[in-house]
N, C-alpha and C positions, 0 to 999 in steps of 0.2 A: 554562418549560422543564422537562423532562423530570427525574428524579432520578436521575443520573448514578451516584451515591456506589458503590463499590467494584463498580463494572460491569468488565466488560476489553477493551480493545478492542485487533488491532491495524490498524497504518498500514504501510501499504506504499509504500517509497519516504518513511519515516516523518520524516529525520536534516534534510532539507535543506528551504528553499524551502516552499511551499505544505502540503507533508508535515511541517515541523517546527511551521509555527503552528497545522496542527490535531491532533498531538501536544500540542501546549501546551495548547491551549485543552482538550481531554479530561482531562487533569492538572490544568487547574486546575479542571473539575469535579468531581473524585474518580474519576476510570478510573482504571485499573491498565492503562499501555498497554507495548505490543510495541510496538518499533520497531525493521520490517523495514529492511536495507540489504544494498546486493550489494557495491558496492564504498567509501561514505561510511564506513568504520568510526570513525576519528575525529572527526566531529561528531556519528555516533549515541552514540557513549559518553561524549563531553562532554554530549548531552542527557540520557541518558539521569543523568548526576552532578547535573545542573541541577535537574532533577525530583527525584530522590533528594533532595537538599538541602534542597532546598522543601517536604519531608513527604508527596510522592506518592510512586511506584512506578513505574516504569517496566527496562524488559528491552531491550536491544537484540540481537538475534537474525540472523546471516547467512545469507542467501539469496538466491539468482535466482527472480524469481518466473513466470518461462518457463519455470520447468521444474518439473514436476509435484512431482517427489520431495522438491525444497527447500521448495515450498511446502506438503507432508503436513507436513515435517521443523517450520518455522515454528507450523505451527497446533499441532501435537502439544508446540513449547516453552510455546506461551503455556497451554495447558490445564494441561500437566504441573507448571506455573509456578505460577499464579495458582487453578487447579482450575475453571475455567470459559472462555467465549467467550460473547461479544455483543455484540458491531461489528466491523465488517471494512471497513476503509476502503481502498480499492483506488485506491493513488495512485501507482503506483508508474510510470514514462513516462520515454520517452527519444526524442531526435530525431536526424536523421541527414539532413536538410534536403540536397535536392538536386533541380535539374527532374526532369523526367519521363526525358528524351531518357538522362540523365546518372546515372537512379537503379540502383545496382549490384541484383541478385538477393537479396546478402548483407544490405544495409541495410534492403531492402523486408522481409525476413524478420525479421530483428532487431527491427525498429520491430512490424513485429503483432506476434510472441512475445514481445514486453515490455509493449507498451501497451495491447493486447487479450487473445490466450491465457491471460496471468497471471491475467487478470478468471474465467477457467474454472475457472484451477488453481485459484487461493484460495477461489473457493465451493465446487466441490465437495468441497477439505477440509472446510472450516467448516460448512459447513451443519447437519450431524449436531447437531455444537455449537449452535449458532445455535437451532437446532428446540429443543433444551432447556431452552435461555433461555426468562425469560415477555418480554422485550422485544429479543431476536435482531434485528439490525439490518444492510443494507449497502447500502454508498456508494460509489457507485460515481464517480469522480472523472473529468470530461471537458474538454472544450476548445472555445470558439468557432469553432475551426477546423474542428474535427470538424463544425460546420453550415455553413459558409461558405467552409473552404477558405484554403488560404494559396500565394505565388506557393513551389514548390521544399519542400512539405509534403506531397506526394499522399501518403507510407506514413504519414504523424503523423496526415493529416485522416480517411483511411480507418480508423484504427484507433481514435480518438478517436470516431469515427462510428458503430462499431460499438458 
């Protein structure tokens, strides 16, 4: 494996679920991570004590990562933060499960501007970052369904898909 040791990375959608054990797992490599959250604030800051505790570093930073400006606002904490960027784990997803016939305007938009568009905003803040890194790194975080599809998933599969 790679040597981790005071890299930084963050995790988007970082506090809960899939997002929290590869926060941990980055901490307990020696990353210095961000962890993004729009609305988890109490288990981002319980992680983010966990780590602290444990003799990592971890930040936990709010934002929606649909929307451009949060996500400049995120990249610009963890640089301002830690003085670097070099992994950008793009985990951040939401479902709003419903057939086709039955799926509103609002949810199909909701579901891409979270579970795809964010994938835009957060690189092309990072990037910049990322380029200066000698090991600039992202991950882009998907779904089986995204290849396969789910019954009452078309805006999750399509965006996972993208």
């Amino acid at each position: 494996m790679a040597d981790l040791n005071n890299k930084v990375a963050i995790v988007t959608g970082g506090a809960r679920g899939i997002g929290a054990a590869i926060t941990r797992e980055l901490a307990n490599n020696g990353v210095r991570v961000v962890i993004n959250y729009n609305t988890s604030q109490g288990p981002s800051e319980k992680l983010v004590q966990e780590i602290n505790d444990s003799g990592g570093e971890a930040l936990a930073v709010k934002g929606d990562v649909s929307n451009v400006e949060d996500a400049s606002q995120i990249v610009e904490s963890a640089v301002n933060t830690f003085g670097q960027l070099d992994i950008l784990v793009n985990n951040a997803g939401i479902t709003r499960d419903s057939t086709f016939k039955k799926l509103s305007e609002e949810d199909w938009s909701e579901v891409i501007n979270v579970n795809l568009n964010s994938v835009y905003n957060t690189v092309s803040k990072s990037l910049p970052h990322l380029l200066e890194s000698e090991s600039g790194r992202i991950i882009n975080i998907s779904s089986i369904i995204g290849q396969q599809g789910g019954f009452g998933q078309t805006n999750y599969a399509a965006a996972k898909a993208g």
